[in-house]
C-alpha positions as CSV (number, residue, x, y, z in Angstrom):
1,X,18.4,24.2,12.4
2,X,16.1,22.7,10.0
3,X,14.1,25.5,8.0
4,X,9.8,25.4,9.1
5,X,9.1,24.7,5.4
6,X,10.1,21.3,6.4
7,X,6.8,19.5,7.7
8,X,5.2,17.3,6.8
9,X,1.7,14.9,6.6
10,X,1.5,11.5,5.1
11,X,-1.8,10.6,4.1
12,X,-2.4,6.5,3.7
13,X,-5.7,5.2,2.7
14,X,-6.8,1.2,3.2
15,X,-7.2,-0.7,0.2
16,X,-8.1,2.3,-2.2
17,X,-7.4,2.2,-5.7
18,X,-6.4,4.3,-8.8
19,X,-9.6,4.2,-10.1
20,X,-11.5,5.3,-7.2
21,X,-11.1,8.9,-6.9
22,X,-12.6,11.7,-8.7
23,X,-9.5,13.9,-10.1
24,X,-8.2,10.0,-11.4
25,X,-11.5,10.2,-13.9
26,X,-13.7,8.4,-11.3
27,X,-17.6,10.2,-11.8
28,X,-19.1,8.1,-8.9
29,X,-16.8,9.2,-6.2
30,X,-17.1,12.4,-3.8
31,X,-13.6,13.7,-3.3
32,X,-13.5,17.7,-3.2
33,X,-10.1,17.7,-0.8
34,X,-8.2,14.8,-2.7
35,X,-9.1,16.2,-6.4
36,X,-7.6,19.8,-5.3
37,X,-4.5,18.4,-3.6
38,X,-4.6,16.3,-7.3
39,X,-5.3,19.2,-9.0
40,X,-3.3,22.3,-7.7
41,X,0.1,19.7,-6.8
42,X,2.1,16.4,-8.3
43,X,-0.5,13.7,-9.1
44,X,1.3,10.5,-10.0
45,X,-0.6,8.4,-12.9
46,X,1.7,5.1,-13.2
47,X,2.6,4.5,-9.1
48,X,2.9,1.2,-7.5
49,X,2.6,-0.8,-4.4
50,X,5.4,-2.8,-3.6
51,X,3.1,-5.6,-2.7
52,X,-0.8,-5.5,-2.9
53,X,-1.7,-6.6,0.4
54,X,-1.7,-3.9,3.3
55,X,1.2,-5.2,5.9
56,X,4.2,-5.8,3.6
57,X,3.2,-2.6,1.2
58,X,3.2,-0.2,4.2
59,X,6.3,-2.1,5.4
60,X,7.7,-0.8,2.0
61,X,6.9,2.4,2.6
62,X,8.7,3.1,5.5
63,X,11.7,0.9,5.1
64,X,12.4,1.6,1.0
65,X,12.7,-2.2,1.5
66,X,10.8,-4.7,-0.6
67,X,9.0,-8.2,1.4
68,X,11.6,-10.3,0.8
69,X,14.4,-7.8,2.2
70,X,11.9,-6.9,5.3
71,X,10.5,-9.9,6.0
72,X,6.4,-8.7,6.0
73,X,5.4,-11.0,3.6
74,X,1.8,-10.8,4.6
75,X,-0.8,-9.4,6.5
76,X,-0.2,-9.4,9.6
77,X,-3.1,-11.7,11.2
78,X,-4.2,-10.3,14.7
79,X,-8.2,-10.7,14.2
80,X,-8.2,-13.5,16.6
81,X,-5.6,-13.1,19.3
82,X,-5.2,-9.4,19.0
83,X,-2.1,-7.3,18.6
84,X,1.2,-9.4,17.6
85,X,3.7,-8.5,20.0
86,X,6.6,-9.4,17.4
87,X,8.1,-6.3,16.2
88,X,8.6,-7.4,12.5
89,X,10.7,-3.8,11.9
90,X,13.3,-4.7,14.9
91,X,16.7,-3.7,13.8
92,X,15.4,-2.3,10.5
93,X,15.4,2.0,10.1
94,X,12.8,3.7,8.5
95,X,12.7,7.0,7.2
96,X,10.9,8.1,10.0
97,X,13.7,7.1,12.1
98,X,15.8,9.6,10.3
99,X,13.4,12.3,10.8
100,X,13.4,11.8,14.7
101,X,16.8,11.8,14.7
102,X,16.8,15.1,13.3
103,X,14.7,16.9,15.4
104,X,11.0,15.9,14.1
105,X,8.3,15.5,16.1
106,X,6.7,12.5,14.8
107,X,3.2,11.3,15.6
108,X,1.2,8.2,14.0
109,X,-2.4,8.1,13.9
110,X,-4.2,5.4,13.3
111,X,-3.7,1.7,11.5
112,X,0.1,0.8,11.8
113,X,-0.7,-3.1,10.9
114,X,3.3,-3.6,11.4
115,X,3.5,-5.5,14.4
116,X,3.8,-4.4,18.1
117,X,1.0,-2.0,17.7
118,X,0.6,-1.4,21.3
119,X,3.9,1.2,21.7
120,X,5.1,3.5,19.5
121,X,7.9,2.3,16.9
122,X,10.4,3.5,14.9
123,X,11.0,6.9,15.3
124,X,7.3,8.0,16.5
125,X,6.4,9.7,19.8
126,X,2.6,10.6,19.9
127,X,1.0,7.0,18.6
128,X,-2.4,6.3,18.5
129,X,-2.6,3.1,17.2
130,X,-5.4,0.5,15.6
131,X,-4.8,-2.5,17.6
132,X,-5.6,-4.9,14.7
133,X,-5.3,-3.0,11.9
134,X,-8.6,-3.3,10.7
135,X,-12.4,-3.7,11.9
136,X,-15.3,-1.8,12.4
137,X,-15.8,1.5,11.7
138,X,-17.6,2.0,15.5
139,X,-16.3,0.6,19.0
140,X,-12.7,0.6,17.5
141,X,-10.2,-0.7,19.5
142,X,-7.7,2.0,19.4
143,X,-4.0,1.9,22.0
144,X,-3.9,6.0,23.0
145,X,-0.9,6.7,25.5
146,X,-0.2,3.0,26.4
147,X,-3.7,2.4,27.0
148,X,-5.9,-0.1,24.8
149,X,-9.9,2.3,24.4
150,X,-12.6,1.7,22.4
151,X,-13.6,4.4,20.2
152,X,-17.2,4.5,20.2
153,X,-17.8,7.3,17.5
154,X,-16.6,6.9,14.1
155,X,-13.1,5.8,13.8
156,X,-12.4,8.0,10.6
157,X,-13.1,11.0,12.7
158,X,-11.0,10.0,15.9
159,X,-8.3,9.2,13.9
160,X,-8.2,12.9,12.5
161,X,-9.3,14.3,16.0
162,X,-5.8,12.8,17.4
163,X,-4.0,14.5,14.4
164,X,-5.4,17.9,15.2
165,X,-4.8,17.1,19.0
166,X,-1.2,16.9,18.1
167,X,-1.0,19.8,15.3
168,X,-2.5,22.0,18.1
169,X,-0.3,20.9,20.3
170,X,3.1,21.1,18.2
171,X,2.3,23.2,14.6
172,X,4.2,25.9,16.2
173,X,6.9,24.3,17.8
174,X,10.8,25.7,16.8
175,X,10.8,21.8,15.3
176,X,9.2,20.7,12.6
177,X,6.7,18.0,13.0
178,X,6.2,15.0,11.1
179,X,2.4,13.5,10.7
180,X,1.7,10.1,9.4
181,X,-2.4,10.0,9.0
182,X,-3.0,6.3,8.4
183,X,-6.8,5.7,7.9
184,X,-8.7,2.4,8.3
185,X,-10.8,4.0,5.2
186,X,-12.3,2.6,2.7
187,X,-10.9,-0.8,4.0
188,X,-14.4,-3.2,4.7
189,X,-16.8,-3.6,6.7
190,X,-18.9,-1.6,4.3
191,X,-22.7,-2.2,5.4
192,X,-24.6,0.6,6.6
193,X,-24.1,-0.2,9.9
194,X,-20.7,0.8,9.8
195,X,-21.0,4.0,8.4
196,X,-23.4,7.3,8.8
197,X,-26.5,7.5,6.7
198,X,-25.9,10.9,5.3
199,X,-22.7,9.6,4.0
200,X,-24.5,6.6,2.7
201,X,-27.3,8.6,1.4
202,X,-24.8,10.6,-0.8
203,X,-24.6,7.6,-2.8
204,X,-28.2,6.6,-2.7
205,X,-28.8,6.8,-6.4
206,X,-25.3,6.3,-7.5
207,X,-25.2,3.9,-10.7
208,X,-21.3,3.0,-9.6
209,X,-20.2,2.5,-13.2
210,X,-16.8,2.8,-11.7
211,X,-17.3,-0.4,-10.6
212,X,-18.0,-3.3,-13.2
213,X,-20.6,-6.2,-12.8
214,X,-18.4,-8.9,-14.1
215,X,-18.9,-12.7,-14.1
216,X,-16.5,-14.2,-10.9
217,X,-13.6,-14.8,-11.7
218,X,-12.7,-18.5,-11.6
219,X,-9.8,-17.9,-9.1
220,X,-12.1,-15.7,-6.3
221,X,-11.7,-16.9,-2.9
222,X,-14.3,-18.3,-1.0
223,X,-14.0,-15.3,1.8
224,X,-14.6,-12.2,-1.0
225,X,-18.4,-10.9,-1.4
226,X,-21.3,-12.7,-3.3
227,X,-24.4,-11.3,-4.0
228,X,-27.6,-10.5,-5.9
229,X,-27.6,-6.6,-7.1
230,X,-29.0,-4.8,-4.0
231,X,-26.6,-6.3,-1.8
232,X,-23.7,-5.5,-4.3
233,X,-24.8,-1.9,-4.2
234,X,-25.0,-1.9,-0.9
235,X,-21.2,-2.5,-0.7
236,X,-20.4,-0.4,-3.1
237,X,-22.7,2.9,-1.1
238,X,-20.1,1.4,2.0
239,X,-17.2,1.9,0.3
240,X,-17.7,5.4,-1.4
241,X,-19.1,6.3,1.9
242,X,-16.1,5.5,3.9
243,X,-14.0,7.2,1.1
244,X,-16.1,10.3,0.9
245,X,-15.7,10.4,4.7
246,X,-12.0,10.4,4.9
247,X,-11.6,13.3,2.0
248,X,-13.7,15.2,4.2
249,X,-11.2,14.5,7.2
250,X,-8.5,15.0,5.2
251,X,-10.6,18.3,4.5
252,X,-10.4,19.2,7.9
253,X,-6.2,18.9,8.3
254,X,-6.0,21.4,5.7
255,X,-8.2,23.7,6.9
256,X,-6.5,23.9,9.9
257,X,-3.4,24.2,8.1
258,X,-4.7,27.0,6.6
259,X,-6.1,28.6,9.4
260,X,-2.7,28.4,11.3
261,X,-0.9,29.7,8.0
262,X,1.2,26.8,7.8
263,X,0.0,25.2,5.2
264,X,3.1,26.9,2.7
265,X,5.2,25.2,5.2
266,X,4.2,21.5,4.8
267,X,4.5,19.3,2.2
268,X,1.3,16.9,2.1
269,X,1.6,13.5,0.8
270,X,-1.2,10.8,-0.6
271,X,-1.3,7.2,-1.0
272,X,-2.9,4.0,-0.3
273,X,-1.4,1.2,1.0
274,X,-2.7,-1.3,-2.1
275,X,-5.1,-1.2,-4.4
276,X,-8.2,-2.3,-4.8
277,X,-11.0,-4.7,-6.9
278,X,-14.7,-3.2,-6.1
279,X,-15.8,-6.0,-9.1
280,X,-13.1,-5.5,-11.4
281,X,-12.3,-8.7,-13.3
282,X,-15.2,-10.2,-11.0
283,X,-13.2,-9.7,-7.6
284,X,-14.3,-8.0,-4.7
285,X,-10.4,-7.8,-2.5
286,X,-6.7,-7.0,-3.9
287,X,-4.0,-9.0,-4.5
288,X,-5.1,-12.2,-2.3
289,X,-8.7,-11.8,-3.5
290,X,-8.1,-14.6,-5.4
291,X,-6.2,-18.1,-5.0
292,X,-3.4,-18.2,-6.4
293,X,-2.4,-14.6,-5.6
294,X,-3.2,-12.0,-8.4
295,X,-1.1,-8.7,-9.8
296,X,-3.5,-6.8,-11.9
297,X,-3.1,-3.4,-12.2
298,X,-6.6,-3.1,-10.0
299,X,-4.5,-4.5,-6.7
300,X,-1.2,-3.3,-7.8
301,X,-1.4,0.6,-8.9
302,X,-2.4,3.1,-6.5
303,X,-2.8,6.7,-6.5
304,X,-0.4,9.2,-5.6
305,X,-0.4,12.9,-4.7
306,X,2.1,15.4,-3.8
307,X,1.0,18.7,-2.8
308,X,3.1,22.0,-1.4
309,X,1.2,24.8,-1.8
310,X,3.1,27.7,-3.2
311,X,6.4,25.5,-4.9
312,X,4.8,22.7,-6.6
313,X,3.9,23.4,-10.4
314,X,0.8,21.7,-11.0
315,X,2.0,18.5,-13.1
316,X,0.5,15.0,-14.3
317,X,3.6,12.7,-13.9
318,X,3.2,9.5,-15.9
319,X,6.9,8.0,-14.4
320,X,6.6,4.6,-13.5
321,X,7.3,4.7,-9.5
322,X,6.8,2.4,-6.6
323,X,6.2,3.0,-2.8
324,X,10.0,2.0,-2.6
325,X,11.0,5.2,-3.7
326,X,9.3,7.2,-1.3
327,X,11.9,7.2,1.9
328,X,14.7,8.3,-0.6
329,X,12.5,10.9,-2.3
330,X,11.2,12.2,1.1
331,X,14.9,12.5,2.5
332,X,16.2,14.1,-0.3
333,X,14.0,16.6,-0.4
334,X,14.3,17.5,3.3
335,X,17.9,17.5,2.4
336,X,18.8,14.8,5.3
337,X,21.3,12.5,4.9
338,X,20.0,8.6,5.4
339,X,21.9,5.7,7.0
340,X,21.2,2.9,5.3
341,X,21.9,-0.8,5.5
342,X,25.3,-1.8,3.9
343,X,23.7,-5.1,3.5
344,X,20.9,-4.4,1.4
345,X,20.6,-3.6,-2.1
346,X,17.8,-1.2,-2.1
347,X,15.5,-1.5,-4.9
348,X,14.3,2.7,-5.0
349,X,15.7,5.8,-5.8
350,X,14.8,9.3,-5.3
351,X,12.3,11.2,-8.1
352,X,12.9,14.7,-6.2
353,X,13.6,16.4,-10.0
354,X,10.1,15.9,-10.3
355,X,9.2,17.9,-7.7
356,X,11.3,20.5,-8.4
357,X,10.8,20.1,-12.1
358,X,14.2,20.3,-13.2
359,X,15.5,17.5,-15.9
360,X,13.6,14.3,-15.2
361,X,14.3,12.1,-18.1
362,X,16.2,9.7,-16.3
363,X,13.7,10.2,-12.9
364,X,11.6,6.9,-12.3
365,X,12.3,3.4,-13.7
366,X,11.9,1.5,-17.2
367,X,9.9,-1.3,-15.7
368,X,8.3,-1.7,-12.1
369,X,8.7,-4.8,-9.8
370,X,6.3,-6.3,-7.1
371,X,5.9,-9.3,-5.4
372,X,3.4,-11.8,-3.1
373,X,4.8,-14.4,-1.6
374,X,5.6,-16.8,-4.6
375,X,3.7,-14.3,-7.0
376,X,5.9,-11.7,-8.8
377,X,5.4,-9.2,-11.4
378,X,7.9,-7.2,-13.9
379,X,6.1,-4.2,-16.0
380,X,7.0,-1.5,-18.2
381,X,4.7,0.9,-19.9
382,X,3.2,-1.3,-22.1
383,X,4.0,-5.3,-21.0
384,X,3.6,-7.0,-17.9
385,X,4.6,-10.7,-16.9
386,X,4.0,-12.3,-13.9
387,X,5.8,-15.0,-12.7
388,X,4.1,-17.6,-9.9
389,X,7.2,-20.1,-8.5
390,X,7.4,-22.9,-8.9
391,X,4.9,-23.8,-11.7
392,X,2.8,-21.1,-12.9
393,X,0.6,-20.4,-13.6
394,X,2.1,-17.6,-15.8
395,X,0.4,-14.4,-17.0
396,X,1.5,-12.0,-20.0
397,X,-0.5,-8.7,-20.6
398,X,-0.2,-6.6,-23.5
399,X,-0.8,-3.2,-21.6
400,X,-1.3,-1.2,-25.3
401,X,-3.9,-3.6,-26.5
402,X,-5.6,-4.8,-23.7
403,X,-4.9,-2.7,-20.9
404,X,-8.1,-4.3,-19.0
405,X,-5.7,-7.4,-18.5
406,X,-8.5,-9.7,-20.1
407,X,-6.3,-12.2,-22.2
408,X,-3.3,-13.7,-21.4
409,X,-0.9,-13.5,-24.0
410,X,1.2,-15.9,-22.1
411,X,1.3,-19.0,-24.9
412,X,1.1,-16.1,-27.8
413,X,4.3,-16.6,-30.1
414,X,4.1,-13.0,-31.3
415,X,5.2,-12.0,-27.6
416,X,7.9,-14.8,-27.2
417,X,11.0,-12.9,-27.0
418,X,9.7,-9.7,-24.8
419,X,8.7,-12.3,-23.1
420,X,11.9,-14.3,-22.8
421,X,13.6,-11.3,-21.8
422,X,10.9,-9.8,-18.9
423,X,11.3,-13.3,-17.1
424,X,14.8,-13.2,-17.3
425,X,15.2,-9.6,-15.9
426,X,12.7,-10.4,-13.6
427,X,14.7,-13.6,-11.7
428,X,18.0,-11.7,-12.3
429,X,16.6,-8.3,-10.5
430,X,15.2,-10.7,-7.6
431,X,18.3,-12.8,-7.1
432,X,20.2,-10.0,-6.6
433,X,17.9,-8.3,-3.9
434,X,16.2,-10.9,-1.9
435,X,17.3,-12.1,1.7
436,X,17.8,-15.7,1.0
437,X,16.5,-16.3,4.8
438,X,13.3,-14.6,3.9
439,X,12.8,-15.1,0.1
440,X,9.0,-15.2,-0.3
441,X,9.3,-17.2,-3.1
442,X,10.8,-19.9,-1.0
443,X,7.9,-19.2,2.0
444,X,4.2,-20.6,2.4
445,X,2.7,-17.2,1.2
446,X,-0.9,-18.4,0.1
447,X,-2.6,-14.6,1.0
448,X,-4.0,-16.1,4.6
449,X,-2.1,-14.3,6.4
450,X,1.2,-14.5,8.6
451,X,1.4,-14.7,12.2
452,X,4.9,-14.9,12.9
453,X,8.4,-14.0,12.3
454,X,9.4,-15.1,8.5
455,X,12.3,-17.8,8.0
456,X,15.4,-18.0,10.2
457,X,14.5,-15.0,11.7
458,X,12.0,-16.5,13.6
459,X,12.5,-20.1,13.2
460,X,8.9,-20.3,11.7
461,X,8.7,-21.8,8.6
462,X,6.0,-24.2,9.3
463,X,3.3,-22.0,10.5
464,X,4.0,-18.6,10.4
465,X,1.8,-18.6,7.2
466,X,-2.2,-18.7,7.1
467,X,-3.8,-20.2,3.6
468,X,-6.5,-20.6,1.4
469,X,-7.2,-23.9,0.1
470,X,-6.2,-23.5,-4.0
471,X,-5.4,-26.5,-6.8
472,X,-2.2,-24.4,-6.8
473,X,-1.0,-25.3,-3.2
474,X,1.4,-27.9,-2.7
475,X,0.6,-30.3,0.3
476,X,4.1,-29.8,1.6
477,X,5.8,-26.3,2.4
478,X,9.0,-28.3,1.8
479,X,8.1,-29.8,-1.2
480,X,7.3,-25.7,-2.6
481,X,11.2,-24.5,-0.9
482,X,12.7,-27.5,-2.6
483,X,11.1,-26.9,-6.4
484,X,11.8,-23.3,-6.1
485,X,15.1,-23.2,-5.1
486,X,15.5,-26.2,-8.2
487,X,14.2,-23.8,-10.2
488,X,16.1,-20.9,-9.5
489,X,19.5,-23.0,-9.9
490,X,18.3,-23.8,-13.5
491,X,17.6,-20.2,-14.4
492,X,21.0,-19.5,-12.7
493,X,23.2,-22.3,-15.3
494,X,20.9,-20.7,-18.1
């Protein structure tokens, strides 16, 4: 029988950024319970997203897949006709799977955004699901048992009522339990109707210099925030309010932890699904808060915190990691044996010796992948290049120099050969782990959103994808599969 050490709560945020808590050198935000978990466990400095956009990242976190080998290239758009009763995950295990299958109790609480939201999937019993994924922070529609309610008091507190319903109910069990504490928080809306005054009020003479007041950037979408300075700070007292207001929730878990003595015996995990620009280089979204696609270190790096009271030296970890390491760190450290797919190369490995801080110099990875749709990045602790199929445009960042990503080194001849060398690794490393029937590259992934299947999985090629309108779109989806797939025979003969 598994040992009761073994719990554990995994914490994702909406949309929440590196920058944007307090123990990660942030002086605007309120975060007491996140900058002690930071403090007193594992708080990861260079972690990544596998995609900045909230659908295929969480996908990535649960599978140890990237998009293109799990198909969720997108968000998942349900804002107009409600949940999607495709279940993107079919026939795909997660790492939650394995946990059910060795005796966890496993209970979900709050935004799944993975399709079918309306049951509980892949490994969970006790689900209490967001039926969209997103949406106000009051009259929430929220599936409980089977049954679609809508939340009339703030969502960021039902969704930790539920998860004390269930710790109540099963912290004592012979079993160990398994709690996945997904917050809506601090995803928009973000005007004071959406959130309670004394939270807002917290932030009432708050300079946010957190948060730069850049020009646009050229490439902004249409859909992101504009505004005169009032209305700016307005949205910016919204989203520290909505953050402050899920560290206090979080707050709660681990008192009751605490109070039941069990805190020793879980491991508590934190993360956010993708990052986040609050103004940063002059957008207000992540990685589809501009046309084409974007993958600065804003949308792309998020924070990450491991915390187990009692066995985990206190530790900065600069290790570059990604959200595709997580389901073989997890396992391994519970000491559970996964099944995975023959048929996929997966991209992550375990960085347990960090935990347990034996010898980690070969834990984590020389360089970091991620990918939107036709948008992919490749990079190490110092260079980054990012590759847009099937013309550019191309970015180059010296990390060192400018690590504000404000010039593109891209036509600089000083950089020519790292640079050679990144895009090569970067279509070798992506040739070899695709799905060819899914390869975003090869898809109509303009950040609108998707709304079906992917590919030949679905037979959906044609529509499955919402879009912006951009300079950088091709008229014809076939036209875009055709160029790429010319240009990745070239890079092949090369």
């Amino acid at each position: 029988m598994l040992e009761k050490k073994n719990n554990v709560i995994f914490v994702i945020a909406d949309d929440l950024g590196y920058w944007a808590l307090g123990s990660y050198g942030n002086k605007d935000a309120i975060t007491p319970n996140l900058d002690r978990l930071a403090h007193e466990g594992k708080k990861f400095e260079n972690f990544f997203c596998a995609s900045p956009v909230c659908s295929p990242a969480r996908a990535s976190i649960f599978t140890g897949r990237i998009p293109s080998q799990h198909g969720i290239l997108d968000w998942l758009d349900e804002w107009e006709n409600g949940t999607t009763t495709e279940e993107y995950l079919k026939g795909q295990n997660t790492f939650v799977d394995i946990l059910s299958k060795n005796n966890y109790t496993c209970c979900m609480s709050g935004k799944w955004h993975m399709g079918a939201a309306e049951k509980p999937q892949n490994g969970f019993k006790y689900w209490y699901s967001h039926q969209k994924g997103g949406g106000p922070y009051y009259n929430a529609p929220m599936y409980k048992d089977g049954e679609l309610v809508y939340e009339e008091e703030y969502i960021t507190d039902k969704i930790t009522d539920y998860a004390l319903e269930f710790l109540e109910k099963h912290s004592n069990d012979k079993n160990p339990f398994f709690l996945s504490l997904n917050y809506t928080a601090p995803h928009s809306p973000w005007n004071s109707k959406n959130h309670p005054k004394e939270l807002l009020d917290l932030y009432e003479n708050c300079e946010f210099l957190s948060c730069p007041r850049e020009t646009y950037h050229p490439w902004k979408i249409a859909e992101t925030f504009e505004g005169n300075e009032e209305e700016r700070k307005d949205v910016l007292k919204g989203y520290f309010a909505s953050l402050t207001s899920m560290d206090l929730n979080i707050g709660r878990v681990l008192k009751f932890l605490e109070d039941k003595k069990i805190l020793e015996d879980t491991l508590v995990i934190f993360t956010s699904d993708n990052g986040m620009n609050m103004g940063h280089h002059g957008i207000f979204g992540k990685g589809n808060g501009t046309s084409p696609l974007n993958m600065y270190d804003t949308s792309v790096k998020i924070p990450f915190i491991m915390y187990k009271k009692g066995e985990f030296i206190p530790e900065v970890v600069d290790k570059l990691l990604s959200h595709y390491d997580i389901r073989h760190t997890i396992l391994e450290y519970l000491k559970l044996d996964d099944h995975l797919d023959k048929n996929i190369k997966y991209p992550g490995k375990s960085f347990k010796n960090i935990l347990e801080n034996k010898n980690t110099e070969e834990t984590g990875h020389i360089v970091i992948y991620d990918e939107y749709g036709p948008t992919r990045m490749i990079r190490n602790d110092r260079f980054k290049y990012v590759h847009r199929y099937p013309d550019g445009p191309y970015e180059f960042y010296d990390l060192q120099k400018d690590p504000d990503e404000k010039i593109n080194a891209i036509d600089n001849r000083e950089y020519s050969e790292i640079l050679k060398e990144m895009r090569y690794e970067l279509l070798s490393w992506y040739s070899q782990h695709v799905n060819p029937e899914i390869d975003g590259a090869t898809l109509p992934v303009y950040g609108g959103g998707q709304k079906k299947l992917a590919g030949k999985w679905g037979k959906y090629d044609k529509d499955a994808f919402g879009r912006y309108s951009s300079k950088y779109i091709f008229t014809s989806d076939d036209e875009l599969r055709e160029k790429v797939i010319e240009i990745k025979l070239e890079s092949k003969i090369q």
